[in-house]
C-alpha positions as CSV (number, residue, x, y, z in Angstrom):
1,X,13.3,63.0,51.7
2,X,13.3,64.0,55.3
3,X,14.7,67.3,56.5
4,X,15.4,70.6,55.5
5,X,13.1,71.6,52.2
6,X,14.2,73.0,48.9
7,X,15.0,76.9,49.3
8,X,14.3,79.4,47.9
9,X,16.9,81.6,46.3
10,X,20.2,80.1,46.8
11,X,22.1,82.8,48.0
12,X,21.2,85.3,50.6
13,X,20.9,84.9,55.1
14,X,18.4,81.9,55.4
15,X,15.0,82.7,56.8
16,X,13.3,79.4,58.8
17,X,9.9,79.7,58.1
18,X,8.5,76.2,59.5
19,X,10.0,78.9,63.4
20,X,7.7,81.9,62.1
21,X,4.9,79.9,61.1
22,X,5.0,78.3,65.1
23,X,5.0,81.8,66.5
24,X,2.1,82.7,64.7
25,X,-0.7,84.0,67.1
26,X,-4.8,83.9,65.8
27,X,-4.4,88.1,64.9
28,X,-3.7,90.3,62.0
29,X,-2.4,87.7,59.1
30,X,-3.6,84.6,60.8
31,X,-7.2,86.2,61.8
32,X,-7.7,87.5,57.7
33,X,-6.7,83.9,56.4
34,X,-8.9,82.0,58.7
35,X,-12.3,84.6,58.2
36,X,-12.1,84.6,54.4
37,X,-12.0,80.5,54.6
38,X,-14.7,80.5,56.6
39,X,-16.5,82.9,54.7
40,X,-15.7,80.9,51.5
41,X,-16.9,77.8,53.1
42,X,-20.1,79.2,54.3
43,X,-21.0,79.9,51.3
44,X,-20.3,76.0,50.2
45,X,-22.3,74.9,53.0
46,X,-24.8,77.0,52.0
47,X,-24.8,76.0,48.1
48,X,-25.0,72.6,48.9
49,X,-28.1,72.5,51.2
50,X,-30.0,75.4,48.6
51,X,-31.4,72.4,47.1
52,X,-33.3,71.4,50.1
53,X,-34.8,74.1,51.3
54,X,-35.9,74.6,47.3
55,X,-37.1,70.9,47.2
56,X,-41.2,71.2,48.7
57,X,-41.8,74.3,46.6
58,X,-39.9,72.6,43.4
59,X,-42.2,69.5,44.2
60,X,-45.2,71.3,44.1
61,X,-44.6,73.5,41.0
62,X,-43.1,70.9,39.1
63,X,-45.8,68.4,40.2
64,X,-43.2,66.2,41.1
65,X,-42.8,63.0,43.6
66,X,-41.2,63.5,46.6
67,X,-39.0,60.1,46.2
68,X,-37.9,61.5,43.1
69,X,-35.5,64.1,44.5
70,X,-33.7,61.4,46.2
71,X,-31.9,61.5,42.5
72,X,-31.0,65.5,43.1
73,X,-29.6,64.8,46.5
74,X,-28.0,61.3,45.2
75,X,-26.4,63.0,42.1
76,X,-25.6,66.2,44.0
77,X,-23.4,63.7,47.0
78,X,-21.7,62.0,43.6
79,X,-20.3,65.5,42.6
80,X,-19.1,66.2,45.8
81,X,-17.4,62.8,46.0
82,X,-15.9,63.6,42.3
83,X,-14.6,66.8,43.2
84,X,-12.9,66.1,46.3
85,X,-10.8,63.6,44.6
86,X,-10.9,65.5,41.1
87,X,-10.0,69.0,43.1
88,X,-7.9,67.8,46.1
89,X,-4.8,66.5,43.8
90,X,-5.5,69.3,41.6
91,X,-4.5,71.5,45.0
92,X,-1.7,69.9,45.0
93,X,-0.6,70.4,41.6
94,X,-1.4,74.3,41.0
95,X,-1.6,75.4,44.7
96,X,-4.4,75.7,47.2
97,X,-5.6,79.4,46.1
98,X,-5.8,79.0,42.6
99,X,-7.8,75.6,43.2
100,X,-10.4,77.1,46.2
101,X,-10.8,80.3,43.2
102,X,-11.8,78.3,40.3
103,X,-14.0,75.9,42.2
104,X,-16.1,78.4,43.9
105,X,-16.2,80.5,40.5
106,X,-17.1,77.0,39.0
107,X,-19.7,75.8,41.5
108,X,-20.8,79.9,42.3
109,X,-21.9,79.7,38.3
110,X,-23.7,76.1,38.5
111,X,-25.8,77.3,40.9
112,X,-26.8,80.2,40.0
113,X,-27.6,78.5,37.1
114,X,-30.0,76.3,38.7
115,X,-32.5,78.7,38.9
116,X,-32.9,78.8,35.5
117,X,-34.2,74.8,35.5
118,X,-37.3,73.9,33.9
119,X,-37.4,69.9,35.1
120,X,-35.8,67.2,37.3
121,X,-33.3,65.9,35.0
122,X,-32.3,69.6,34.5
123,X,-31.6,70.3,38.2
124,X,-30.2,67.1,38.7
125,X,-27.2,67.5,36.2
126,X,-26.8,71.1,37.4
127,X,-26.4,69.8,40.7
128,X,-24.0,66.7,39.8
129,X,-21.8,69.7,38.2
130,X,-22.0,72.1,40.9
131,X,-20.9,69.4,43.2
132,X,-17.4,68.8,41.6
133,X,-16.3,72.4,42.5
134,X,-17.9,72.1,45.7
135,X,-16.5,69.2,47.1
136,X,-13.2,70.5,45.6
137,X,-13.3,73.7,47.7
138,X,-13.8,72.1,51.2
139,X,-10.1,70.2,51.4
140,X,-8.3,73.2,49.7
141,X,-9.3,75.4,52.5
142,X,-8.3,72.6,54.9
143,X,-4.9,72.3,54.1
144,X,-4.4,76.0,53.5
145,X,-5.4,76.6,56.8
146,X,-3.4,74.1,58.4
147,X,-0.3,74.8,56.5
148,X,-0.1,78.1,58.2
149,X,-1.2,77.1,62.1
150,X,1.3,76.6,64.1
151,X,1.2,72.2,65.1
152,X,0.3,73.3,68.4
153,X,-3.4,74.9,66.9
154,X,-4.1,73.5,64.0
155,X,-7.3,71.7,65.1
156,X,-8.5,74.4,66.6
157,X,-8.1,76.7,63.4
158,X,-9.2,74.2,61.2
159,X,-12.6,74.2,63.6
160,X,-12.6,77.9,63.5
161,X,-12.6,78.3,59.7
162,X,-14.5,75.0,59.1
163,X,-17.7,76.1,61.3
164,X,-18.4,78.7,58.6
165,X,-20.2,75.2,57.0
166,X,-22.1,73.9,59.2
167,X,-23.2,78.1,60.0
168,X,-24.1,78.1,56.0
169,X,-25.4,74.9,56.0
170,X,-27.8,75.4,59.0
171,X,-28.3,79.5,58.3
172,X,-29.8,78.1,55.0
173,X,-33.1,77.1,56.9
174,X,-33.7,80.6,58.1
175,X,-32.7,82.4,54.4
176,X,-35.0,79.6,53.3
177,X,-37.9,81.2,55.2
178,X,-37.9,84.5,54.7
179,X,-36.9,84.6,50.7
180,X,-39.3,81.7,49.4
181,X,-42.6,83.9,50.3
182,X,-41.4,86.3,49.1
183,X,-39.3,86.0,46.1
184,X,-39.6,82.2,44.7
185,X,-37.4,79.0,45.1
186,X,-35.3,80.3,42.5
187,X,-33.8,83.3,44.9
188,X,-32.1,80.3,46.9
189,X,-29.5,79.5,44.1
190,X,-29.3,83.4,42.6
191,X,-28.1,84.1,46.0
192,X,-25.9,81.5,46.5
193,X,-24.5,81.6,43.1
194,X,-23.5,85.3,43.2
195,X,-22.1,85.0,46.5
196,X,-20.1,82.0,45.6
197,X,-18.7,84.1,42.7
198,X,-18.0,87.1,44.5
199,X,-16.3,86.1,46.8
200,X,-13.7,83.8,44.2
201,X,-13.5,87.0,42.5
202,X,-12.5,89.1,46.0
203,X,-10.2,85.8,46.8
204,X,-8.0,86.8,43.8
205,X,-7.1,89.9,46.1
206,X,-6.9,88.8,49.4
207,X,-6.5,85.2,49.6
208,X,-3.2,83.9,49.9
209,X,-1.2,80.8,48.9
210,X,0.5,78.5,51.0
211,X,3.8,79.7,51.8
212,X,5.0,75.9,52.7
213,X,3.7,75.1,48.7
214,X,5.3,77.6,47.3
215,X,9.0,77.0,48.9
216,X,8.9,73.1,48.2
217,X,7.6,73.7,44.4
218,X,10.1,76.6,44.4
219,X,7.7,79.2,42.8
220,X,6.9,82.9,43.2
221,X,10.1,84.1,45.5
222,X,8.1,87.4,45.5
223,X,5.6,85.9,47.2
224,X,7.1,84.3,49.2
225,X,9.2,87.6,50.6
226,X,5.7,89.3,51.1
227,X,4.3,86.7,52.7
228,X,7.1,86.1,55.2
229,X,6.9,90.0,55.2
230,X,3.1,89.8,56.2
231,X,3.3,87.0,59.6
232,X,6.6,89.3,60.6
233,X,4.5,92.1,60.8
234,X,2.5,90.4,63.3
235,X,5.1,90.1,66.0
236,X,7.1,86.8,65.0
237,X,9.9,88.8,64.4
238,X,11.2,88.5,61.3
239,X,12.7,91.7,59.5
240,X,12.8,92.0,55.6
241,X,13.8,89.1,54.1
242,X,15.4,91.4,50.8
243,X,15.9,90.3,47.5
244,X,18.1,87.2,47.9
245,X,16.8,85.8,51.1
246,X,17.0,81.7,51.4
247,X,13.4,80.3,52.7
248,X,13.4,77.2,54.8
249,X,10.3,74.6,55.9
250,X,11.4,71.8,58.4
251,X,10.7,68.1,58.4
252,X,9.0,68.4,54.8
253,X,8.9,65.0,51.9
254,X,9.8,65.7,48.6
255,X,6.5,64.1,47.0
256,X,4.3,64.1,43.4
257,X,0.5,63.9,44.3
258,X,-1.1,60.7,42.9
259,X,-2.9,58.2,44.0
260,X,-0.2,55.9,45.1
261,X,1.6,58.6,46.9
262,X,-1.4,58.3,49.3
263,X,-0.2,54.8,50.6
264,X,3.8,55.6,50.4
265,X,6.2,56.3,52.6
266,X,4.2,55.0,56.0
267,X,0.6,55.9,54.9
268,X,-0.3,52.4,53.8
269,X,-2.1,51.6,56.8
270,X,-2.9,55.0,57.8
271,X,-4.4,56.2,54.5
272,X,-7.4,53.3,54.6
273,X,-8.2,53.7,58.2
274,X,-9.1,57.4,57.6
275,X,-11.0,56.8,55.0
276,X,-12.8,54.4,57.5
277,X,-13.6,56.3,60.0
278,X,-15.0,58.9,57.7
279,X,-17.4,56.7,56.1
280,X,-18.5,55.4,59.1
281,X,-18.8,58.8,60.5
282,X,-20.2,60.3,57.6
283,X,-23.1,57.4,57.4
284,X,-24.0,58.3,61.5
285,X,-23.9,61.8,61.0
286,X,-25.9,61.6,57.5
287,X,-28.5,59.0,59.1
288,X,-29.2,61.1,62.4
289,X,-29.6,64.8,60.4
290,X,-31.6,63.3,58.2
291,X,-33.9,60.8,60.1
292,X,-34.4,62.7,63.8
293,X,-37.3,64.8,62.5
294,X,-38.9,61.5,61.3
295,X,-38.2,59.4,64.1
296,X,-38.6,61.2,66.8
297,X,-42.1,62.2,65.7
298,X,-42.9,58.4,65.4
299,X,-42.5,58.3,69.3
300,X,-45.1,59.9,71.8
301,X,-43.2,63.4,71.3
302,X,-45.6,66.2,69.5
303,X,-44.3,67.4,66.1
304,X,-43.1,70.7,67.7
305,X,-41.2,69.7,70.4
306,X,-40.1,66.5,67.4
307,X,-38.4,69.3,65.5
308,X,-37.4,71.2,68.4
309,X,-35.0,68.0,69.4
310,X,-33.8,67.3,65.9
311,X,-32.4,71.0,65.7
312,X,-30.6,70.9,69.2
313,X,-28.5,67.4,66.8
314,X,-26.7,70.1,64.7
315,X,-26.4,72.8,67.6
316,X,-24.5,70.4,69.8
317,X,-22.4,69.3,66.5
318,X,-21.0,73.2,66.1
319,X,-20.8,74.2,70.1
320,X,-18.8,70.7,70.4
321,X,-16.4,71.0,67.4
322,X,-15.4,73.9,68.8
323,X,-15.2,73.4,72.7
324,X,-13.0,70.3,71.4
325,X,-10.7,71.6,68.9
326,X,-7.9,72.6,71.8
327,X,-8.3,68.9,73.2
328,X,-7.9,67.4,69.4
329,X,-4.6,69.6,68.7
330,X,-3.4,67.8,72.3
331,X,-4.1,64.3,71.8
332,X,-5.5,63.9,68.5
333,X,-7.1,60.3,67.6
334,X,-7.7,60.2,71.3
335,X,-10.8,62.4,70.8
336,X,-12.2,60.7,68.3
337,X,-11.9,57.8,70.4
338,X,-13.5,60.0,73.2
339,X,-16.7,60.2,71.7
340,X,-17.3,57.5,69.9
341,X,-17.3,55.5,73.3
342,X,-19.7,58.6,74.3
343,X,-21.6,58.4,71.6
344,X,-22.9,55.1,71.7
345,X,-25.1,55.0,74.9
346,X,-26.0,58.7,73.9
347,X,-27.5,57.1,70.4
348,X,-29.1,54.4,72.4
349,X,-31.0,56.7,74.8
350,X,-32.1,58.4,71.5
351,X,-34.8,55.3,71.1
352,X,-35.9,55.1,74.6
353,X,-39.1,57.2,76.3
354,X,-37.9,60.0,78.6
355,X,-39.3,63.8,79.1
356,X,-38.5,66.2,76.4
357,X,-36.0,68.4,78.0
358,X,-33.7,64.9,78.3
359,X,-34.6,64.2,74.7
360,X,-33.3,68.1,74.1
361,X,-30.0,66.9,76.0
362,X,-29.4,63.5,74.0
363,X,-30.1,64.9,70.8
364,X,-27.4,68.2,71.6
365,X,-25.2,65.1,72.9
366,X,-24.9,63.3,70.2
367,X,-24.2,66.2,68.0
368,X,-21.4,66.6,69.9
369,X,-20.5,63.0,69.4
370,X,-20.8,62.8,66.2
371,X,-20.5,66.5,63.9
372,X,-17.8,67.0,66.9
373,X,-15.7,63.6,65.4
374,X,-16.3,65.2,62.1
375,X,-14.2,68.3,62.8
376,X,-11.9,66.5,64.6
377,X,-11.3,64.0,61.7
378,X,-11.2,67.5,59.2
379,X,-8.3,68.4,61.6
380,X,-6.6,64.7,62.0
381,X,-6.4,64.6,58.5
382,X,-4.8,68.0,58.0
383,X,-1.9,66.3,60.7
384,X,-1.8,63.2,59.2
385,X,-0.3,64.0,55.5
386,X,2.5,66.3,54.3
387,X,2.7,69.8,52.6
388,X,2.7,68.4,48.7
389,X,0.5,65.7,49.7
390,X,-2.1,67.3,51.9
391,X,-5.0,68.7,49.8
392,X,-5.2,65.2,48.1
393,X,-5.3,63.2,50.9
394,X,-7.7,65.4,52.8
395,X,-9.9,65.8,49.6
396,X,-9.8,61.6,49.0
397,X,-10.8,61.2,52.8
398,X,-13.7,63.5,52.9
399,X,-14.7,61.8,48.7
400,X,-14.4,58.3,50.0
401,X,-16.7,59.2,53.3
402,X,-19.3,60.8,51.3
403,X,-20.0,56.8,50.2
404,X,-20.9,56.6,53.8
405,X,-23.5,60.3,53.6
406,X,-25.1,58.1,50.7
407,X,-25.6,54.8,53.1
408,X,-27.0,56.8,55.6
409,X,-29.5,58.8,53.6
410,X,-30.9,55.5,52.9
411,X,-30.2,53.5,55.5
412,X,-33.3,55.1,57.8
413,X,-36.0,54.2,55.2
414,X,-34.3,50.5,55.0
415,X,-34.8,50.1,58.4
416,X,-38.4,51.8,58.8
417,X,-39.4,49.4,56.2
418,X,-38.1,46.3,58.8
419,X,-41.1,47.9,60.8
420,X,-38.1,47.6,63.7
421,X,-39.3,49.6,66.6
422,X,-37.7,53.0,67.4
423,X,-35.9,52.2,70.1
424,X,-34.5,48.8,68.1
425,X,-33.9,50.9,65.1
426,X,-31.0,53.5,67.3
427,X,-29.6,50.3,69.1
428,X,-28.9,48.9,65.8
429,X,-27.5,52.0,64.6
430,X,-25.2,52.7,67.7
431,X,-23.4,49.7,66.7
432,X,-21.6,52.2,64.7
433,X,-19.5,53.5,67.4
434,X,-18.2,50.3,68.6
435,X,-16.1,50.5,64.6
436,X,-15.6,53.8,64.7
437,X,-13.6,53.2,68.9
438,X,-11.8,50.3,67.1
439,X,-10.8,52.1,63.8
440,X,-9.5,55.2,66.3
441,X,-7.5,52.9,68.4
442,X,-6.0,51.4,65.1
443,X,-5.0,54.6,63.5
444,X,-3.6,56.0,66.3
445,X,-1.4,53.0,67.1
446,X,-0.5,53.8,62.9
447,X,0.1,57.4,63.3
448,X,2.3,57.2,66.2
449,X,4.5,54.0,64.5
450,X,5.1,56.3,61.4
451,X,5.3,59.6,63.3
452,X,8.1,61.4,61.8
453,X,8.0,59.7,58.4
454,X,4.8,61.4,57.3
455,X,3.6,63.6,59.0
456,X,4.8,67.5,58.5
């Protein structure tokens, strides 16, 4: 039902915590919550490129095909998939903290075990298994973080603590290079596995749960009072709650997470078109991080100045996401809309001949097209789905798209092998963006017909 939440005691002055949650300011409480995500998801983003950067030293001391770690990076995508699904209603059920805890203990201990492998199959399994807890972890962290921004932000926080994964992800490279010489491939999972589990351990501490979950499910009153306690402390206001304080949320559904929930009470429409645009997101981002290196050194370019343009792809994604998180918390869908009309001439250009230092420039463009509509649908998603329902319909966005990361892996080497010339191959591609504009223009006419029936 629609307005005031359950409360928590029954007696006692009431204490509207939906008022101190939109005074909250990015210091003290706010500033903690939002580092220790980030941390917690630069690690993730670390774990789940470590097999990468492992791969062409594994291939050579395992005398091993290249092809044949498609199946590693295949399976590895698959337990991601399972355990956003698996792990985002499971946020839902037992609470954000608890959930982020025991899936970076889980996948923290699956990869550290890799380094222990002995064969393909081996790895392969451990990485299927790792993936559960890291896929899990990713839209726990999203909604925890949104739950406590105030509407007004919550893009922009969710960019702030969700850059930590693309920072891991990319950092990876450079750990890569200076612990393989030195130490072996299997340093890359030790040190991702004992970070991942250090920090779970440390999170137990200092990582707290969502005050909106714990008034709707009324749990931990406790808690709750030291919570409330914690963002007064940081200027909203708010004076000791004492021991028989009523806590109240605004504008909150009274909702069990399953899988049908997801396409109740005016998410029919809008539940599929997310999952849309992130698989058609997913398969341009997946098919341009991939496939730059390769392509661009198919063209005139010289291998150095190749790589040089693919990096500047992942550079623009992270200095976009964040120059356009304020933009996203103002007009949303808009943004998404935004770039994917910018993004397809900027993909087009990618094909076509032109001096490096413009190459540089379209390649940083279109990471800002397309990792920047990434964040931004990270954030949408956070808006689009209430308290009790938000980890599991963040978590069965961000599965569903990885069916998109999967197309894309492939989809470069199924074109390559239709001999289609370079600058064919990025026209056919950009076709993307023309779905992605029409997808954006849909959801947005959705959200704004249900606005106020599902959205918290």
């Amino acid at each position: 039902m629609n307005g005031l939440s359950r409360t928590v005691p029954q007696t006692g002055r009431a204490i509207d915590v939906s008022a101190l949650i939109e005074q909250q300011r990015l210091r003290g409480f706010a500033l903690r919550l939002i580092a220790w995500c980030f941390l917690i998801v630069l690690i993730d983003g670390y774990d789940q490129v470590a097999a990468a950067y492992a791969a062409p030293t594994l291939i050579h001391a395992w005398h091993v095909k290249p092809a044949e770690f498609g199946h590693v990076f295949g399976y590895g995508l698959a337990g991601v998939l399972v355990g956003s699904l698996l792990l985002g209603f499971m946020g839902d059920r037992i609470g954000r903290r608890l959930t982020i805890i025991y899936g970076a203990l889980w996948f923290g201990i699956l990869t550290f075990a890799c380094s222990f492998a002995t064969s393909l199959d081996q790895l392969t399994v451990l990485r299927f298994l790792a993936g559960i807890g890291m896929g899990g972890v990713v839209p726990n962290t999203v909604a925890l973080v949104s739950e406590y921004a105030p509407k007004a932000r919550r893009a922009t926080w969710i960019t702030l603590m969700f850059s930590g994964f693309s920072i891991g992800a990319g950092g990876g490279g450079a750990i890569a290079s200076w612990l393989l010489p030195r130490f072996g491939w299997p340093v890359l999972f030790e040190l991702g596995g004992v970070a991942a589990v250090a920090v779970a351990v440390v999170s137990f501490a200092v990582l707290p749960e969502s005050i909106r979950f714990l008034i709707l499910n009324g749990r931990a009153p406790r808690e709750i009072a030291r919570i409330v306690r914690r963002l007064g402390s940081d200027g909203s206001g708010a004076a000791d709650p004492g021991p028989h304080a009523r806590y109240l949320v605004h504008d909150e559904q009274r909702i069990r997470a399953t899988p049908l929930a997801l396409f109740g009470n005016g998410l029919v429409s809008v539940t599929p078109l997310l999952w849309a645009l992130f698989i058609l997101n997913s398969l341009a981002l997946q098919f341009l991080q991939n496939w730059l290196p390769i392509l661009f050194s198919m063209s005139a370019l010289p291998a150095a100045h190749a790589a040089k343009a693919a990096m500047m792809f992942p550079v623009g994604g992270t200095v976009g996401a964040l120059a356009l998180s304020r933009y996203v918390d103002r007009y949303g869908v808009a943004v998404i809309l935004l770039l994917a009309l910018l993004g397809l001439p900027v993909c087009v250009s990618l094909g076509m001949p032109m001096p490096a230092v413009w190459l540089y420039a379209a390649s940083f463009a279109s990471g800002v097209c397309v990792i920047g509509s990434q964040f931004a649908l990270y954030a949408v998603a956070g808006m689009l789905y209430p308290t009790l329902l938000r980890s599991a319909g963040v978590g069965s966005a961000i599965g569903v798209g990885k069916l998109g990361s999967v197309i894309g892996s492939v989809l470069g080497g199924v074109l390559l092998a239709m001999n289609l010339p370079v600058a064919s191959l990025f026209a056919n591609v950009s076709g993307i963006f023309v779905f992605i504009a029409l997808l954006a223009v849909w959801l947005g006419w959705n959200r704004r017909r249900v606005m106020g029936r599902s959205i918290a």
